[in-house]
C-alpha positions as CSV (number, residue, x, y, z in Angstrom):
1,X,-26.5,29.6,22.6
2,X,-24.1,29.1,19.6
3,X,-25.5,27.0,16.8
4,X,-22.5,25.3,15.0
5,X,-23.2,24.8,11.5
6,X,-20.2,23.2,9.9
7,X,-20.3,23.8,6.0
8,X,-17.7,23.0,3.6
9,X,-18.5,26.4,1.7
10,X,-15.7,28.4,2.2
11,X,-17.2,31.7,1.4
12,X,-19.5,31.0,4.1
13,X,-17.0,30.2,7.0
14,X,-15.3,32.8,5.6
15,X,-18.3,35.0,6.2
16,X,-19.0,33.7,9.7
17,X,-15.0,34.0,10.6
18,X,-15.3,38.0,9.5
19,X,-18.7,38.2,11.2
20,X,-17.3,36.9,14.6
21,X,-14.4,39.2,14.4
22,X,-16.6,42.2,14.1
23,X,-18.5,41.4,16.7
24,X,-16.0,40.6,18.8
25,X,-15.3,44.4,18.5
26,X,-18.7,45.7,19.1
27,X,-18.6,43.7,22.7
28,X,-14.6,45.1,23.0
29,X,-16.3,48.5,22.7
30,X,-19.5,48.3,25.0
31,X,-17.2,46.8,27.7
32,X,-14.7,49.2,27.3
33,X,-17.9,52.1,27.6
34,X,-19.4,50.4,30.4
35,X,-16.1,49.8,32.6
36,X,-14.8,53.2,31.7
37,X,-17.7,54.7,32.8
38,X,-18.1,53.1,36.1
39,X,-14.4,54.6,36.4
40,X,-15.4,57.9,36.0
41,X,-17.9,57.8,38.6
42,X,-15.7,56.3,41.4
43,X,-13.0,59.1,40.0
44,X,-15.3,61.8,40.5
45,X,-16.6,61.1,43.1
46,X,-13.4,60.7,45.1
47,X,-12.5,64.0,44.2
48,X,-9.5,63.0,41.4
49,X,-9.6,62.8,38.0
50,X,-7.3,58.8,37.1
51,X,-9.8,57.5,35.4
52,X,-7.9,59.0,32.4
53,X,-5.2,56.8,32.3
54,X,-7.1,53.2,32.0
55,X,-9.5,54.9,29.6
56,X,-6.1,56.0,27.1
57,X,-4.3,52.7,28.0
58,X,-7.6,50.7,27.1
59,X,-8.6,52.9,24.3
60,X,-5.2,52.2,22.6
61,X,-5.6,48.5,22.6
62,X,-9.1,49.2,21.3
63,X,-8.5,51.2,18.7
64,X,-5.6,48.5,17.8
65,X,-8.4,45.6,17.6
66,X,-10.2,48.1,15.4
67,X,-8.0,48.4,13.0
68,X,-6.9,44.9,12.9
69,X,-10.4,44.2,12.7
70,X,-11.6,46.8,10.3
71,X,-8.8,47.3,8.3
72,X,-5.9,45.0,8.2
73,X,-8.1,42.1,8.2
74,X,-10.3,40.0,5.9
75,X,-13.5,42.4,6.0
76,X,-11.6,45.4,4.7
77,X,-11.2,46.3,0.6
78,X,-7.3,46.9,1.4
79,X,-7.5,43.5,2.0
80,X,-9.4,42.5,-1.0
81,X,-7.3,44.8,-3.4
82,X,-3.7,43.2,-2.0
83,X,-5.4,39.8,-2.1
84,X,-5.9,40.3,-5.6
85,X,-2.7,42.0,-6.3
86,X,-0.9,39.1,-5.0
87,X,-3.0,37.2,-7.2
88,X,-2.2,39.3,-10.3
89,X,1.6,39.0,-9.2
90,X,1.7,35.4,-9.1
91,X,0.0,34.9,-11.9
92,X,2.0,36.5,-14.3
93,X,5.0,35.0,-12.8
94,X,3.8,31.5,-14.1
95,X,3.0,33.1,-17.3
96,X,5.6,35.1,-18.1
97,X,5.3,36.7,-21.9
């Protein structure tokens, strides 16, 4: 059961927001594990080895998600550090010297 907090804090839905994205991940990965390995079963056992192909084609999109995820999102310091470059940058164009 999800509990639904609403908050006007936005460093706590902020928070949540990254939280959620991360986990969705985590699940991502353990159904990616779990399917992939039910795959390799039926492959070896029927004597061929294509379980290869869903695990690479899968794998790809996972590690995509990853990275949006882990790095290009909000929960990464690359994030942070352009965040507050574009910060910087806009700053000094409203107060030029």
């Amino acid at each position: 059961m999800r509990h639904h907090t609403f908050t006007s804090d936005p460093l706590e839905r902020l928070a949540r927001r990254r939280a959620g994205a991360k986990m969705g991940w985590y699940i991502h990965a353990s159904v990616y594990l779990l399917v992939n390995l039910l795959l390799v079963a039926l492959s070896v056992g029927s004597g061929r080895h294509w379980a290869v192909f869903p695990a690479l084609g899968w794998g790809i999109g996972l590690a995509i998600h990853g990275v949006v995820v882990f790095v290009l999102a909000g929960g990464s310091d690359l994030h942070e550090r352009m965040v507050q470059a574009e910060r910087d940058r806009l700053a000094a164009a409203q107060n030029p010297r």
